[in-house]
BALOBA-1460 file (C-alpha; in Angstrom, 3 decimals):
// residues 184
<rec num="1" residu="x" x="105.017" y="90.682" z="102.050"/>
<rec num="2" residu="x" x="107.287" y="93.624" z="101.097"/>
<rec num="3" residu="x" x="106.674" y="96.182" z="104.036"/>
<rec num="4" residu="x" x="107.533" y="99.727" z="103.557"/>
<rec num="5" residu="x" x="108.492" y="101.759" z="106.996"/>
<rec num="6" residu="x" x="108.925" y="105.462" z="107.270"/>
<rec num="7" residu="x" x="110.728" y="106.759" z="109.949"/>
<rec num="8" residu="x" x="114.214" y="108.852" z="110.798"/>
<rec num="9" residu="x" x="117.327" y="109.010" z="110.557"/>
<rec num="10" residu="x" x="117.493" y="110.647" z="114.032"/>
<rec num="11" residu="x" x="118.465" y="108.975" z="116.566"/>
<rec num="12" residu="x" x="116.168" y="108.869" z="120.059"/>
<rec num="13" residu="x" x="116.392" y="107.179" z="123.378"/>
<rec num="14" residu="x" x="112.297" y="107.396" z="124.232"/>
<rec num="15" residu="x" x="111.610" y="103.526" z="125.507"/>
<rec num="16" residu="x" x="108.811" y="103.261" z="124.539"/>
<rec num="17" residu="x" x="109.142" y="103.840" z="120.791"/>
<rec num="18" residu="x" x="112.545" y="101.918" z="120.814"/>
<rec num="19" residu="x" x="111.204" y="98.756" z="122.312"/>
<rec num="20" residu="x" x="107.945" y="98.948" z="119.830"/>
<rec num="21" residu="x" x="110.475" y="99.306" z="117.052"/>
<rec num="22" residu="x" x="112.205" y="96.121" z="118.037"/>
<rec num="23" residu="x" x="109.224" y="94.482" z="118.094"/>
<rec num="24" residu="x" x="108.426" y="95.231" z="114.665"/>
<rec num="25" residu="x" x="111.542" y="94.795" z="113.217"/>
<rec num="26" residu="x" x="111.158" y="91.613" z="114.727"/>
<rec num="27" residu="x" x="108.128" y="90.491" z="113.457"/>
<rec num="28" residu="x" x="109.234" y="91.496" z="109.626"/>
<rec num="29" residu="x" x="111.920" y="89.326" z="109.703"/>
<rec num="30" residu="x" x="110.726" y="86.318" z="111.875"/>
<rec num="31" residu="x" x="107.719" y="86.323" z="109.583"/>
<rec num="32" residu="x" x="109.764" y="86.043" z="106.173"/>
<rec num="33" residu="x" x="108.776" y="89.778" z="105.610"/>
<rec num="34" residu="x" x="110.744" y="91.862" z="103.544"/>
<rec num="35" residu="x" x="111.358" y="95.631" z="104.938"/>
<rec num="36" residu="x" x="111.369" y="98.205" z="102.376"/>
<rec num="37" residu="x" x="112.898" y="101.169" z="103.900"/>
<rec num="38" residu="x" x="115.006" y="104.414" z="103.212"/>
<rec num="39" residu="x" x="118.267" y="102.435" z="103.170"/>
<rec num="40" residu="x" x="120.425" y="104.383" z="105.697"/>
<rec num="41" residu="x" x="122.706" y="103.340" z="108.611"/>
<rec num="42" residu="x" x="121.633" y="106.098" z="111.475"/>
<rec num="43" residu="x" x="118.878" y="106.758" z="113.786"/>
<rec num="44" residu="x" x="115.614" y="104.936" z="113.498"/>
<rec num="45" residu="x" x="116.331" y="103.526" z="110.492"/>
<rec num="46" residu="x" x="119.729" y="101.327" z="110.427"/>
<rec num="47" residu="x" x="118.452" y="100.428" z="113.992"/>
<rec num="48" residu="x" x="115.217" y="99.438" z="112.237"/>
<rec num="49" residu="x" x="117.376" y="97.073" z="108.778"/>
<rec num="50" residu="x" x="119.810" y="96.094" z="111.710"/>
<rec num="51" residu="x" x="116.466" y="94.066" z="113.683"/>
<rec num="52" residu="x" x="115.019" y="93.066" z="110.784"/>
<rec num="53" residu="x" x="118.376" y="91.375" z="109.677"/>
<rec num="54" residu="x" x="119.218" y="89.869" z="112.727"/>
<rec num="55" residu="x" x="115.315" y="88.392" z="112.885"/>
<rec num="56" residu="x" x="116.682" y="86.612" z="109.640"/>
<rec num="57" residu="x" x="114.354" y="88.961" z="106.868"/>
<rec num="58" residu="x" x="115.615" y="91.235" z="103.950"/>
<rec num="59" residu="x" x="116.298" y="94.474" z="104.079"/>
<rec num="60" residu="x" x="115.979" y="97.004" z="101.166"/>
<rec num="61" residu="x" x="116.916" y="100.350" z="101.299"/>
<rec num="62" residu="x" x="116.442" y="102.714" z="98.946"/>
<rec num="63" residu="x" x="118.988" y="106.318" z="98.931"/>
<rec num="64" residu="x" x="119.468" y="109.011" z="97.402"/>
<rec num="65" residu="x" x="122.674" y="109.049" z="95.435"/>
<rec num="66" residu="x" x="123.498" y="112.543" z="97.757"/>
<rec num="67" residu="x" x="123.079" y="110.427" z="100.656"/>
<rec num="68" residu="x" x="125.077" y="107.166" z="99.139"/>
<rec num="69" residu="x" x="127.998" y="110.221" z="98.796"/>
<rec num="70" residu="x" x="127.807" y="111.158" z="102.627"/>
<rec num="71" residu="x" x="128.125" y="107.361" z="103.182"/>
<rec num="72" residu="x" x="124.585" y="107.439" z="104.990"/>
<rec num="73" residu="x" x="123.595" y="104.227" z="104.037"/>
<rec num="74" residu="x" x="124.058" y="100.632" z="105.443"/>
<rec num="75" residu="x" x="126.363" y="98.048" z="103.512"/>
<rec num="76" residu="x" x="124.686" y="94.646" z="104.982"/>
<rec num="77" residu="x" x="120.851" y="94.916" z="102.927"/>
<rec num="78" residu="x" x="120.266" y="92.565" z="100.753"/>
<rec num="79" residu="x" x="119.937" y="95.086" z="98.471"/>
<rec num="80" residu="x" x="120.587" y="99.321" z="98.008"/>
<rec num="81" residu="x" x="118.588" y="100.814" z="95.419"/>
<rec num="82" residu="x" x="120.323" y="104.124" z="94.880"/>
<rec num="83" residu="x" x="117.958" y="106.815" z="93.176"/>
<rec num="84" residu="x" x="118.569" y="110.064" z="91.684"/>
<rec num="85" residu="x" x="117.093" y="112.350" z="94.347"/>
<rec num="86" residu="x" x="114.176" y="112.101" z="97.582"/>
<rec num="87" residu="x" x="111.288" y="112.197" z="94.724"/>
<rec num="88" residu="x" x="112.176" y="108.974" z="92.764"/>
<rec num="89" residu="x" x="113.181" y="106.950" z="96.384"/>
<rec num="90" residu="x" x="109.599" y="107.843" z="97.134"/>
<rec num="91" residu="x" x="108.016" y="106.688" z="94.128"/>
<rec num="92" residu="x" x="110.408" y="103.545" z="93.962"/>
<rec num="93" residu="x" x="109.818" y="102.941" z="97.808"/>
<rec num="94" residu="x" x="105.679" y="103.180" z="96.819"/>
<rec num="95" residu="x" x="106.147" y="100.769" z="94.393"/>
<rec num="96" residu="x" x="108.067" y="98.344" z="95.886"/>
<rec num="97" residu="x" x="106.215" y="97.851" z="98.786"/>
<rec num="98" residu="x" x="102.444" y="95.751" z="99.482"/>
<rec num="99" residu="x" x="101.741" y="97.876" z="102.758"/>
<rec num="100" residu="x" x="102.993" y="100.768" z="104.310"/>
<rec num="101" residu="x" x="103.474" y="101.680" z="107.658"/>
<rec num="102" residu="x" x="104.084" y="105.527" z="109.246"/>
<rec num="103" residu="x" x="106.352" y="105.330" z="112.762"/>
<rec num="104" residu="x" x="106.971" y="108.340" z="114.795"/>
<rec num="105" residu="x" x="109.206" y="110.212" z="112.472"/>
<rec num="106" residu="x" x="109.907" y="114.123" z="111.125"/>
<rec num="107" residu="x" x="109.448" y="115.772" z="108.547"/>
<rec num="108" residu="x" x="110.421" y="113.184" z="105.442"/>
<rec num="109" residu="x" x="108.656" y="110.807" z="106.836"/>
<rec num="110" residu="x" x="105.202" y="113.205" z="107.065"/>
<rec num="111" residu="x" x="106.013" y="113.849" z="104.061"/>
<rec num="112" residu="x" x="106.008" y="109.910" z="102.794"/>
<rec num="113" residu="x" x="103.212" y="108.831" z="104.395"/>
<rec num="114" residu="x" x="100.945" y="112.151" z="103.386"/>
<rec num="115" residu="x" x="102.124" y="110.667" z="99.514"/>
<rec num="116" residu="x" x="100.296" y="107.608" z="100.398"/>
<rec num="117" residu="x" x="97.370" y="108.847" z="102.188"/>
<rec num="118" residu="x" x="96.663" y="111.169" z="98.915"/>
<rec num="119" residu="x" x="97.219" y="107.981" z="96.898"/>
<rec num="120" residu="x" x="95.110" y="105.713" z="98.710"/>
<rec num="121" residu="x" x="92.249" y="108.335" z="99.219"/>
<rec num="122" residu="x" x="92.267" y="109.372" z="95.575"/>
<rec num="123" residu="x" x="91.765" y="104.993" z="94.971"/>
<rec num="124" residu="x" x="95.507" y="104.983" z="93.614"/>
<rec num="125" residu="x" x="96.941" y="102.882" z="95.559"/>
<rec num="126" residu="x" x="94.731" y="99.689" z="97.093"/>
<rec num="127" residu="x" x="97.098" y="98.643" z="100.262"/>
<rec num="128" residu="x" x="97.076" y="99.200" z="103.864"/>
<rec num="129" residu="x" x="98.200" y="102.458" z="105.076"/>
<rec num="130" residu="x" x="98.882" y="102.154" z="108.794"/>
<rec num="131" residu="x" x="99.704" y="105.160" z="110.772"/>
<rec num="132" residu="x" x="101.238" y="103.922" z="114.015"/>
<rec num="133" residu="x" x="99.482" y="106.256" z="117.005"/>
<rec num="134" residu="x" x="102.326" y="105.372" z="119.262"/>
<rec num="135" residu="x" x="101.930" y="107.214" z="122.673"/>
<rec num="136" residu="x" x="99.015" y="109.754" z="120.789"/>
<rec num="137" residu="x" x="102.296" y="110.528" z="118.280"/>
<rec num="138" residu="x" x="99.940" y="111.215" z="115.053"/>
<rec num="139" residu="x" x="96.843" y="112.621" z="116.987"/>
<rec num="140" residu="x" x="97.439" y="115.893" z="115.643"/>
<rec num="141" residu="x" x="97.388" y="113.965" z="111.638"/>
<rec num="142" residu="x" x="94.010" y="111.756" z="112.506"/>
<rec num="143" residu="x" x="92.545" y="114.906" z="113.883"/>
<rec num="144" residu="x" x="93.575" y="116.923" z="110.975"/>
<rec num="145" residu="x" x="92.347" y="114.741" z="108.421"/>
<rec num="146" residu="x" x="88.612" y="114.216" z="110.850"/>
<rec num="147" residu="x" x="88.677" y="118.082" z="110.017"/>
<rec num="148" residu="x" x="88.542" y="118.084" z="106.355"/>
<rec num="149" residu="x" x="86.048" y="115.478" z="106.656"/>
<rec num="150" residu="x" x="83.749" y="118.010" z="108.485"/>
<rec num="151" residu="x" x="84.583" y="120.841" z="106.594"/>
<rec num="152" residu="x" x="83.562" y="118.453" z="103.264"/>
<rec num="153" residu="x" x="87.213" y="119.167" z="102.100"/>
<rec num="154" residu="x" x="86.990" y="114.859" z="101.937"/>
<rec num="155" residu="x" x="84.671" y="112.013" z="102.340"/>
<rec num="156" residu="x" x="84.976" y="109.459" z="105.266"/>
<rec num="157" residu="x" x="85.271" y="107.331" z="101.993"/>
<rec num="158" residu="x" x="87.706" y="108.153" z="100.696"/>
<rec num="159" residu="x" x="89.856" y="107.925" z="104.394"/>
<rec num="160" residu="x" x="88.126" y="104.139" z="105.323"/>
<rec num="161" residu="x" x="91.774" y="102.655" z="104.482"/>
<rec num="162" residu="x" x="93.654" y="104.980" z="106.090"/>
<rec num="163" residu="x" x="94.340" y="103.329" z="109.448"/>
<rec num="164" residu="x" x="95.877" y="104.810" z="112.818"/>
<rec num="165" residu="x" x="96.778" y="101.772" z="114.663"/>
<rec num="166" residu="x" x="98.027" y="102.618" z="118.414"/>
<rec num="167" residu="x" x="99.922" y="99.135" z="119.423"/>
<rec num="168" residu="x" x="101.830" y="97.223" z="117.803"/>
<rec num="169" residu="x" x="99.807" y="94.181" z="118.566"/>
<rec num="170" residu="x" x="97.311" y="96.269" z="116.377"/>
<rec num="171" residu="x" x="99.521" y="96.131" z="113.546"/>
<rec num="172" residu="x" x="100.502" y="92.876" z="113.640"/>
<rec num="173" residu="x" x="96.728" y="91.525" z="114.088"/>
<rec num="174" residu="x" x="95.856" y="94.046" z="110.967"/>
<rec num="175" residu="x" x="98.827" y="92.906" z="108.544"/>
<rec num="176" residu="x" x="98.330" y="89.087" z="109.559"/>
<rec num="177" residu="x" x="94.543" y="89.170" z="108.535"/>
<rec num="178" residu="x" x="94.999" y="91.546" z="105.666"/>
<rec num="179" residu="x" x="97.434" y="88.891" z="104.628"/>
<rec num="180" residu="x" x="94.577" y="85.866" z="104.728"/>
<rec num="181" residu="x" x="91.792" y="87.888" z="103.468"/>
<rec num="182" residu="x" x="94.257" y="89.178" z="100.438"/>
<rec num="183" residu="x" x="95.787" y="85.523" z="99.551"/>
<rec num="184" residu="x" x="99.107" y="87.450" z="100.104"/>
């Protein structure tokens, strides 16, 4: 399964989200995953493709060419898709990947994962969209989108496959049996 990860570029030193990071990065590439990902070498992200690669999965990033000139982006993926600008690496990084998952990130990756919570809720796009609640991170988001449901802005439809998962076991146990209900 091709999995695409938001996150940042930033780099952090909170524990807790490092060590959950590790443990997915982990579990794409001891589980023959492929991580689809932004394609750059600092923060979040190169420490994510770094994990996944030494777990033994592929890594593919996708930059900007702007960023590919700063010399943001990691040399070791199996393979750097270089786009023209932020706008076509989000469309290619949609349709590359078979699920999608939202960690603690800024303001790109709200950005990203808002793109596929209007695609999935508009019946675009039929794969999982997991928002990882790490530590209450997207509270604000969940509650957000609970409010448009009250103000009949949206249907609790529409926002059934949108899912805020709070562990990481939670993600693992929701990819695995997507995986053997989907024949993926």
């Amino acid at each position: 399964m091709k999995i695409t990860v938001y996150l940042g570029a930033s780099r952090i030193r909170d524990r807790n989200m490092l060590e959950n990071l590790a443990k997915l990065g982990y579990f794409i590439g001891e589980e023959g995953h492929t991580l689809i990902y932004g394609g750059s070498s600092t923060g979040l992200m190169g420490l994510l493709a770094g994990l996944v690669i030494d777990a033994g999965g592929k890594v593919i990033g996708v930059e900007p060419e702007s960023f590919v000139e700063m010399e943001y982006q990691r040399d070791d993926l199996d393979q750097l898709i270089v786009t023209k600008n932020i706008s076509e690496r989000r469309s290619k990084m949609i349709e590359l990947g078979d699920a999608f998952i939202a960690f603690p990130g800024g303001t790109g990756t709200l950005e990203e994962i808002s793109e596929i919570i209007s695609l999935v809720s508009l019946n675009e796009l039929h794969k999982p969209c997991i928002i990882f609640n790490l530590n209450g991170f997207y509270e604000g988001l969940r509650t957000l989108l609970l409010k448009m449901i009250e103000k009949n802005l949206c249907s609790e439809e529409r926002l059934l496959n949108i899912c805020f998962l709070d562990t990481f076991e939670d993600i693992k146990n929701y990819i695995n049996n997507y995986i053997k209900e989907n024949d993926v």
